[in-house]
Steps between C-alpha positions, in 0.01 A plus 500: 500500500532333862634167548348296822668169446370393896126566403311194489199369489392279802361254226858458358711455865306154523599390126844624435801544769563872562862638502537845472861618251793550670591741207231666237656711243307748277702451123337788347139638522315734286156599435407213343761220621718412757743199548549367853712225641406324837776274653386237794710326750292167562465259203155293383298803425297399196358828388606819614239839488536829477220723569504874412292782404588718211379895438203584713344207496344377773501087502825315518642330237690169451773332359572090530848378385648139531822587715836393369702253720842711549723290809421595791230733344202535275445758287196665334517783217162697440412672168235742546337644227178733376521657823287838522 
């Protein structure tokens, strides 16, 4: 699995702010799952995405989480499941 957190498309920078993580942690992956934790410095994000493509698949896949408000940070925590 790759992770590409900065990936986005154009269509999205004019809708949501962009911040890229100051810290993205990988909890555990295995061939079918994988647990990641993105932390963000700037507050007022309202959805956070995580794109990613798992196996040898060829199209990116995403992720949307409401980020948690956690002074002077937000956090987001991705559960990623059937991957292949």
């Amino acid at each position: 699995m790759s992770i590409r957190p900065d990936v986005v498309a154009g269509f999205w920078r004019t809708i949501f702010p962009i911040a890229h993580p100051i810290l993205l942690v990988v909890g555990y992956c295995t061939t079918t799952t994988a647990k990641v934790l993105a932390v963000f410095a700037s507050g007022g994000l309202r959805v956070a995405r995580l794109l990613y493509k798992a196996g040898a698949q060829e199209d990116l896949n995403y992720a949307d989480v409401v980020p948690q408000h956690c002074p002077p940070y937000q956090m987001a925590s991705f559960a990623l499941e059937h991957l292949v």
